[in-house]
LOKOLLO-387709 format. One record per atom (N, C-alpha, C, O): residue number from 1; residue in one letter; atom name; y, x, z. Coordinates in Angstrom, 3 decimals. Layout:
seq;type;atom;c2;c1;c3
NUM;A;CA;Y;X;Z
...
***
This chain:
seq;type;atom;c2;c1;c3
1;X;N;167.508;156.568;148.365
1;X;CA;168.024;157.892;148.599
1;X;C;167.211;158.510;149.726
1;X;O;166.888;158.012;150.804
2;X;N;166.922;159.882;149.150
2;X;CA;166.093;160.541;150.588
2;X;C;167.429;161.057;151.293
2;X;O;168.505;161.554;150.958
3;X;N;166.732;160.644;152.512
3;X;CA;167.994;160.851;153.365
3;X;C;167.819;162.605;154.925
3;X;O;168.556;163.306;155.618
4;X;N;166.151;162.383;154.582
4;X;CA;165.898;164.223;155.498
4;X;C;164.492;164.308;155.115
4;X;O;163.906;163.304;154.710
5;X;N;163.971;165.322;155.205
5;X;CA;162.830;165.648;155.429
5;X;C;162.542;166.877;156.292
5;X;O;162.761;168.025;155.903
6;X;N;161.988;166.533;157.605
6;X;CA;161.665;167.209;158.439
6;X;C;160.441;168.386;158.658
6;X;O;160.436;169.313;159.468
7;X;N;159.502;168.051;157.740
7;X;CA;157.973;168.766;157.330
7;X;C;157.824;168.426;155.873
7;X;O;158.154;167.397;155.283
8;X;N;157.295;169.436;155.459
8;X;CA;156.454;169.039;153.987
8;X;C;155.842;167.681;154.143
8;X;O;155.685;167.163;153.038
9;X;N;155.490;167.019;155.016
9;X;CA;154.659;166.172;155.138
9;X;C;155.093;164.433;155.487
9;X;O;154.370;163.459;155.277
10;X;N;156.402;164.435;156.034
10;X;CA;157.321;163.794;156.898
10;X;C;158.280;163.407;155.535
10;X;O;158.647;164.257;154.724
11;X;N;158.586;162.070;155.455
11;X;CA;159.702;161.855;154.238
11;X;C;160.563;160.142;155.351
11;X;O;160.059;159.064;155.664
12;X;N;161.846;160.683;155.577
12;X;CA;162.655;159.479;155.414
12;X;C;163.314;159.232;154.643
12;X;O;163.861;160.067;153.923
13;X;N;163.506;157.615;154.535
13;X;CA;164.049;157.278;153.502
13;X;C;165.025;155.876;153.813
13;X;O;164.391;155.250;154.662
14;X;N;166.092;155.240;153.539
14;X;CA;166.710;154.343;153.869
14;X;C;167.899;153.855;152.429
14;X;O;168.619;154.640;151.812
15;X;N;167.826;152.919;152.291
15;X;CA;168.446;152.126;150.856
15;X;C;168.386;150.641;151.388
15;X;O;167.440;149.956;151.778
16;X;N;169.930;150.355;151.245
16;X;CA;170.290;148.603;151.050
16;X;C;170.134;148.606;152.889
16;X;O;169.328;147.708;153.131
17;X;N;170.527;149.167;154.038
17;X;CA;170.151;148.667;155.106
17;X;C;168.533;148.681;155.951
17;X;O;168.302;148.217;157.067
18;X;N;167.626;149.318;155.080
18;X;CA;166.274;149.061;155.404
18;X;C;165.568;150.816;155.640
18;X;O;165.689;151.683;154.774
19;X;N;165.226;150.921;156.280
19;X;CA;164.644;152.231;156.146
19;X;C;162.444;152.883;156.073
19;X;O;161.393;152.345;155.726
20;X;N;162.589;153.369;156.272
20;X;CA;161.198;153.550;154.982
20;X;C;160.568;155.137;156.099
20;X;O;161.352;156.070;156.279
21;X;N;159.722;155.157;156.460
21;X;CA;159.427;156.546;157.184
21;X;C;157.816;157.118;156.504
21;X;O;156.996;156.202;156.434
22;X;N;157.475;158.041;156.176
22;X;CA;156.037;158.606;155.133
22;X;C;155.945;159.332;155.875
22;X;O;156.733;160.250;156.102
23;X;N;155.053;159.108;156.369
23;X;CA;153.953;160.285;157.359
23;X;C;152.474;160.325;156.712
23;X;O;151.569;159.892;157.425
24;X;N;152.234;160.675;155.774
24;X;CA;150.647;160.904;155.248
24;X;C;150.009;161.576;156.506
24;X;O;150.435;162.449;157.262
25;X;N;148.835;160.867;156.471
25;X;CA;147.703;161.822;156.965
25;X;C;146.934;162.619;155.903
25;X;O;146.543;162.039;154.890
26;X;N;146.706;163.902;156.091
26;X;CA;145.722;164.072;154.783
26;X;C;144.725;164.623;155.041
26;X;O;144.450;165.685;155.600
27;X;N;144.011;163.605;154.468
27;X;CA;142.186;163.360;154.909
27;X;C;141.713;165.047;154.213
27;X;O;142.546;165.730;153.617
28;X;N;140.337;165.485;154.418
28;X;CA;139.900;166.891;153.511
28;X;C;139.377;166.114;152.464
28;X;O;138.918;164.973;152.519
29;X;N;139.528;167.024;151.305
29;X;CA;138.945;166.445;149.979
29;X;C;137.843;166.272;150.087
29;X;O;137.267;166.893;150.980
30;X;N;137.229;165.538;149.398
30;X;CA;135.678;165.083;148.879
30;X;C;134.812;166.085;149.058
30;X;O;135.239;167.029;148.392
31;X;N;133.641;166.436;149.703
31;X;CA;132.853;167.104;149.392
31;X;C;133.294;168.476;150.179
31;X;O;132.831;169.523;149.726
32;X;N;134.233;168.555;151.426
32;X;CA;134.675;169.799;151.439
32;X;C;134.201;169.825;153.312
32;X;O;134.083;170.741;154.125
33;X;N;134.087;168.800;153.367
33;X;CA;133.095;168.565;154.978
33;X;C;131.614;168.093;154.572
33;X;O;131.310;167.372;153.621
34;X;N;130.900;168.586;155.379
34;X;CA;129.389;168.002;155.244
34;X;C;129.752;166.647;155.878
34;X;O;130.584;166.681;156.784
35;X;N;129.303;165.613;155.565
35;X;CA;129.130;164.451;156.115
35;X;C;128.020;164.372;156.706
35;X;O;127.993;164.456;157.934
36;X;N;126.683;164.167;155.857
36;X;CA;125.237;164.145;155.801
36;X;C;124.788;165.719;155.513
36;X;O;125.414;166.576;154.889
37;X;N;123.524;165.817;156.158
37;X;CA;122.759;166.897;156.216
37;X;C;121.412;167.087;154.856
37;X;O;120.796;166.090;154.481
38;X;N;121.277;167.761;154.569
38;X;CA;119.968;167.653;153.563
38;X;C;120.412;167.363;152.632
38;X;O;119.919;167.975;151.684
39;X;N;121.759;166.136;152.169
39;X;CA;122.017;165.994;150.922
39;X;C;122.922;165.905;149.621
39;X;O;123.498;164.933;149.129
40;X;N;122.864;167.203;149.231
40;X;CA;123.407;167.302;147.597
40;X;C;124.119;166.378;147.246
40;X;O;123.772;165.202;147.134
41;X;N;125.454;166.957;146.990
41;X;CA;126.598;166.010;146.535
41;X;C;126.596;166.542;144.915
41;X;O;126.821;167.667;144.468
42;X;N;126.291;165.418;144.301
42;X;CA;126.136;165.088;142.923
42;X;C;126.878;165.514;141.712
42;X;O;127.989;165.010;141.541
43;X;N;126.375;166.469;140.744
43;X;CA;127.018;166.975;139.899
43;X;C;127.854;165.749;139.030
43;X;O;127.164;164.807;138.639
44;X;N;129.055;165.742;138.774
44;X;CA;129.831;164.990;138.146
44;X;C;129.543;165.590;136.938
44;X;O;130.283;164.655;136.631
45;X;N;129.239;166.172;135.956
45;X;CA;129.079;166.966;134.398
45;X;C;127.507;165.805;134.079
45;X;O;127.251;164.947;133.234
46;X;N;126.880;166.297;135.086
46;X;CA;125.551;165.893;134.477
46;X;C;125.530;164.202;134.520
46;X;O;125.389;163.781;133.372
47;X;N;125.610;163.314;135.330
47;X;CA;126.419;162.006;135.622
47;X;C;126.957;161.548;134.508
47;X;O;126.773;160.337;134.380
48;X;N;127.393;161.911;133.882
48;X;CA;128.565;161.568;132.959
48;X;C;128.584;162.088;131.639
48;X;O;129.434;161.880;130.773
49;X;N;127.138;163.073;131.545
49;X;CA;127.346;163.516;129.993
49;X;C;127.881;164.414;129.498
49;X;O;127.629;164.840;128.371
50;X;N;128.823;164.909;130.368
50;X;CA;130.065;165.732;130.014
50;X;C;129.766;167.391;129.924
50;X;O;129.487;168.164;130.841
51;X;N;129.851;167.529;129.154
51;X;CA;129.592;169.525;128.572
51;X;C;130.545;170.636;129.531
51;X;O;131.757;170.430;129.465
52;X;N;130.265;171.352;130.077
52;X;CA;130.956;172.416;130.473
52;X;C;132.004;172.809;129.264
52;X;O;131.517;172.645;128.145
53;X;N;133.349;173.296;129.292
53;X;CA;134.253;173.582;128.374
53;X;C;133.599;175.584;128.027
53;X;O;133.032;176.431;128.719
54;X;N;134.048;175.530;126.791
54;X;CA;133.778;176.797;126.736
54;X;C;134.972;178.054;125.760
54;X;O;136.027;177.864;125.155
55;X;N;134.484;178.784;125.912
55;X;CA;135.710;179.519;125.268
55;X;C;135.056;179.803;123.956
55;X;O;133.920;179.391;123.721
56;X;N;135.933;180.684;122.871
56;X;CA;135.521;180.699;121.307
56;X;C;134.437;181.316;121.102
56;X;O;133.498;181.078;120.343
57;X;N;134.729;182.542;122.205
57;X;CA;133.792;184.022;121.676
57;X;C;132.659;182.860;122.674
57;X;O;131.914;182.382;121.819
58;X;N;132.241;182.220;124.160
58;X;CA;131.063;181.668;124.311
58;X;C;130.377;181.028;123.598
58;X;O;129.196;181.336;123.434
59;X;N;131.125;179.628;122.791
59;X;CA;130.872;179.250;121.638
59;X;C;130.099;179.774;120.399
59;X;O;129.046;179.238;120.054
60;X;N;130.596;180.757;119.781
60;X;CA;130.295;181.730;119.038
60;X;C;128.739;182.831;118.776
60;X;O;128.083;183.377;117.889
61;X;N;128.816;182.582;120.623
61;X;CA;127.668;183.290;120.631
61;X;C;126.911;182.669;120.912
61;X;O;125.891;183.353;120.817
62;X;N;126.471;180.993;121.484
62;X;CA;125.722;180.228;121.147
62;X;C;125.289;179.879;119.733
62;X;O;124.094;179.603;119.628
63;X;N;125.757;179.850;119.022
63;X;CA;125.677;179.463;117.439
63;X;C;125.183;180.698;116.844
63;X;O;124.493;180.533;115.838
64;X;N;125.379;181.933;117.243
64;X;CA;124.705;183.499;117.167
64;X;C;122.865;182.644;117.642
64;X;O;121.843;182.470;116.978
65;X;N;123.173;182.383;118.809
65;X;CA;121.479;182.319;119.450
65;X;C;120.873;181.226;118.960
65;X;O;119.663;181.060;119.119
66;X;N;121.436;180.588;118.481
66;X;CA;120.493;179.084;117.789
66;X;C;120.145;179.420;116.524
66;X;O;119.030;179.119;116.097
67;X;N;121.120;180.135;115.710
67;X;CA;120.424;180.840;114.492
67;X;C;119.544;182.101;114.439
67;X;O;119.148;182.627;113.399
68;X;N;119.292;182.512;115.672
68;X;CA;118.406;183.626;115.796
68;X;C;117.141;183.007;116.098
68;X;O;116.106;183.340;115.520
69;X;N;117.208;181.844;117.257
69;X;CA;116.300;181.216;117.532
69;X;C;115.533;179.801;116.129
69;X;O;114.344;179.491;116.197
70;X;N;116.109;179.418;115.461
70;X;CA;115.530;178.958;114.107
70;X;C;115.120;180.087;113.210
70;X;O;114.361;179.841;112.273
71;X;N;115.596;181.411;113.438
71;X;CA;114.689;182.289;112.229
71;X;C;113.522;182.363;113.116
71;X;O;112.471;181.803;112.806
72;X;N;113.618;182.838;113.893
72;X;CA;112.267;182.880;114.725
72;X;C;110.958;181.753;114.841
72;X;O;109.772;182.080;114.852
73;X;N;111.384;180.618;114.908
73;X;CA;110.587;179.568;114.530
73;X;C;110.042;179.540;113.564
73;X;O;108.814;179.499;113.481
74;X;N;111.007;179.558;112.383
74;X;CA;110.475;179.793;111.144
74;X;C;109.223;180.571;110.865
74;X;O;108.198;180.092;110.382
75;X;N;109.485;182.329;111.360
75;X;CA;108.858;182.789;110.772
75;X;C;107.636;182.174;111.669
75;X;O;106.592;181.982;111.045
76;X;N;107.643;181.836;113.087
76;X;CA;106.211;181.400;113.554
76;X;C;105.699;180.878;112.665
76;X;O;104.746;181.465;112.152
77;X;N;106.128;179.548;112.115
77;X;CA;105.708;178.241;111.483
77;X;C;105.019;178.953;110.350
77;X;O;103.813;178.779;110.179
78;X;N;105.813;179.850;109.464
78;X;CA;105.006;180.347;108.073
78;X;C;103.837;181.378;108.668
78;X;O;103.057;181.767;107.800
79;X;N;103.515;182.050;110.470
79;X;CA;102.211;182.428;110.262
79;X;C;100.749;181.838;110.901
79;X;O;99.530;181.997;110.964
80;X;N;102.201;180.821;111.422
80;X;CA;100.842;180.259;112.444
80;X;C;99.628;179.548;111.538
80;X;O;99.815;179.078;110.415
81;X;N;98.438;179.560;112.195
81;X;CA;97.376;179.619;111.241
81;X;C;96.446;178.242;111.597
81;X;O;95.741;178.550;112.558
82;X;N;96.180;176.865;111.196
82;X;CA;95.975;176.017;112.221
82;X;C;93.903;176.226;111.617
82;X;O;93.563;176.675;110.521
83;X;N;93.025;175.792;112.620
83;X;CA;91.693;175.774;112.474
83;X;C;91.244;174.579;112.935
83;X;O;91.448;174.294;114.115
84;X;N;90.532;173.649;112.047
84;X;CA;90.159;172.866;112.294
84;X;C;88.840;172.710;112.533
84;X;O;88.165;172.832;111.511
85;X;N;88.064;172.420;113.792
85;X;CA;86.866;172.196;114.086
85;X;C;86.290;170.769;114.012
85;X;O;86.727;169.864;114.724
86;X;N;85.313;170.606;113.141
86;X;CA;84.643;169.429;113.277
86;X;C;82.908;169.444;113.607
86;X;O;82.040;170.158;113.104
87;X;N;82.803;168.457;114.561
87;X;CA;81.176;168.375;114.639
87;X;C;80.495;167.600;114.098
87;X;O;79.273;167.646;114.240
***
């Protein structure tokens, strides 16, 4: 049974005769103090493989630009002209 809480932060507690006191310290998150100087704290996406999430219409319009970008190839490919030199 919680029995007070004095701060958001502060929890007593007491059950069966025994009592229990929570005082967190809370450290700053990861990455939110410089520790070290000069160096780049590491993209977790790229690490791991993991794709940025995207929405329908972003989606959408990638798949717009990859099929714009294969006609375009294409037509390179049917003008490009190759010359072969031999001596």
């Amino acid at each position: 049974m919680l029995t007070s809480v004095h701060h958001s932060t502060t929890f007593d507690w007491s059950a069966f005769g025994t009592g229990f006191h929570f005082r967190p310290a809370l450290a700053p998150l990861y990455g939110s103090v410089p520790l070290t100087t000069g160096m780049p704290i590491p993209n977790p996406f790229i690490l791991t493989g993991t794709e940025y999430a995207y929405t329908p219409r972003t989606w959408g319009d990638q798949r717009a630009l990859n099929a714009e970008r294969k006609k375009v190839e294409k037509i390179i490919r049917k003008n490009a002209k190759i010359k072969v030199v031999t001596e």
